[in-house]
C-alpha positions in Angstrom: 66.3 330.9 109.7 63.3 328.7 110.5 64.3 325.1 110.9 61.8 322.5 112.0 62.1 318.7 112.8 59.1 316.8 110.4 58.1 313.7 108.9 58.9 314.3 104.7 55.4 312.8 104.5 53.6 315.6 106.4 55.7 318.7 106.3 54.8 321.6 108.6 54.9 324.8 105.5 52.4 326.1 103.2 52.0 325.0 99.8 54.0 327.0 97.0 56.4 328.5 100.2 59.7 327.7 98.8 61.7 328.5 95.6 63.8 325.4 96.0 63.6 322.3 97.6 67.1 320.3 98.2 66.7 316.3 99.8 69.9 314.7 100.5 70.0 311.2 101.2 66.6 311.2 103.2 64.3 309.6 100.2 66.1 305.9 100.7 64.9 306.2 104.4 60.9 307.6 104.1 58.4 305.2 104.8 56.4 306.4 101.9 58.1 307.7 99.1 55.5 308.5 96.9 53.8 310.8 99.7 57.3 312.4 100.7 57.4 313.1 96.7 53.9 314.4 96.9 54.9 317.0 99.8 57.9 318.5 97.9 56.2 319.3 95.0 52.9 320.8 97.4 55.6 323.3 98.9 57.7 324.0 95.9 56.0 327.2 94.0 55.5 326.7 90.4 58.5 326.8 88.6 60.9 326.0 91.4 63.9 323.8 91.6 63.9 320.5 93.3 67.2 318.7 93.9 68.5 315.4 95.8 71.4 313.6 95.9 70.1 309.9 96.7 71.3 306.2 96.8 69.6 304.9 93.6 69.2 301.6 92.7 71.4 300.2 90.3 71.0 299.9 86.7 72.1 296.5 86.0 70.1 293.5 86.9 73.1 291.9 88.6 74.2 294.9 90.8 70.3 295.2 91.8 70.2 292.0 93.3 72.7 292.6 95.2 71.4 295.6 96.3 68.2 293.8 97.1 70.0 291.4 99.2 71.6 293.9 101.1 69.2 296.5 101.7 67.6 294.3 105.0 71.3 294.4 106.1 71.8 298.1 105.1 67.9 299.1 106.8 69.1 297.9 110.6 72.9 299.3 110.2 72.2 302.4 108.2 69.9 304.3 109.8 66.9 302.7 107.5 68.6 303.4 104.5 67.2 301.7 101.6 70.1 301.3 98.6 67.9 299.6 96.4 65.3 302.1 96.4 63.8 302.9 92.8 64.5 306.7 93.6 64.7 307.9 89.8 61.2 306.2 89.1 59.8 307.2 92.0 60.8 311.4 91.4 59.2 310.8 87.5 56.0 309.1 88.6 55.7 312.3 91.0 55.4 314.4 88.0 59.0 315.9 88.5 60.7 316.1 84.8 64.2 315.1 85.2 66.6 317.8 83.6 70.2 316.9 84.1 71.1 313.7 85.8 74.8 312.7 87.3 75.7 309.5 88.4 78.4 308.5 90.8 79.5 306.4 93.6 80.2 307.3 97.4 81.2 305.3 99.7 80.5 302.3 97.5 76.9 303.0 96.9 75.3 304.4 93.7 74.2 307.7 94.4 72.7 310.3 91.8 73.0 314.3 92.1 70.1 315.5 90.6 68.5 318.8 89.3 65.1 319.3 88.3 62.5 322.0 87.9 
């Protein structure tokens, strides 16, 4: 096994090197999302899988207030984690098509498990 310690903005493998690519709650903490998105999908090979299980921001306009409130809170006590994140969004604007989606709560966060090609 190789395992190496990297920014998910600038990760340290070639493009197209893996057949799957699996993120668990790492996306709500990046500094830039959109280039972290843009990295997976340079080492995934054509027709791999990418999969995360992320906090997501809630769908209701209520519950994402709140979320917006606490995420300051939630940056300095959880590591940088970002609960009001727009995660889904931000995987479909990175030209990842979203297959199956599952919704669920941990820890009393909103978190999605999700698979896509």
């Amino acid at each position: 096994m190789d395992l190496r310690a990297a920014p998910a903005e600038e990760l340290p493998f070639d493009g197209a090197s893996f057949d799957t690519v699996m993120v668990t709650l790492t996306l709500c903490t990046v500094d830039d999302l959109a280039r972290s998105l843009a990295e997976t999908r340079r080492v995934l090979r054509p027709g791999g899988e990418f999969r995360f299980w992320e906090h997501v921001r809630p769908d209701g306009r209520r519950s994402g207030r709140l979320y917006d409130l606490l995420t300051p809170l939630s940056i300095r006590l959880a590591g940088g984690c970002r609960p009001n994140r727009r995660t889904l969004e931000a995987v479909a604007a990175a030209g990842f098509e979203i297959r199956s989606l599952r919704r669920f709560k941990s820890g009393g966060y909103p978190r999605a498990a999700i698979g896509l090609p």
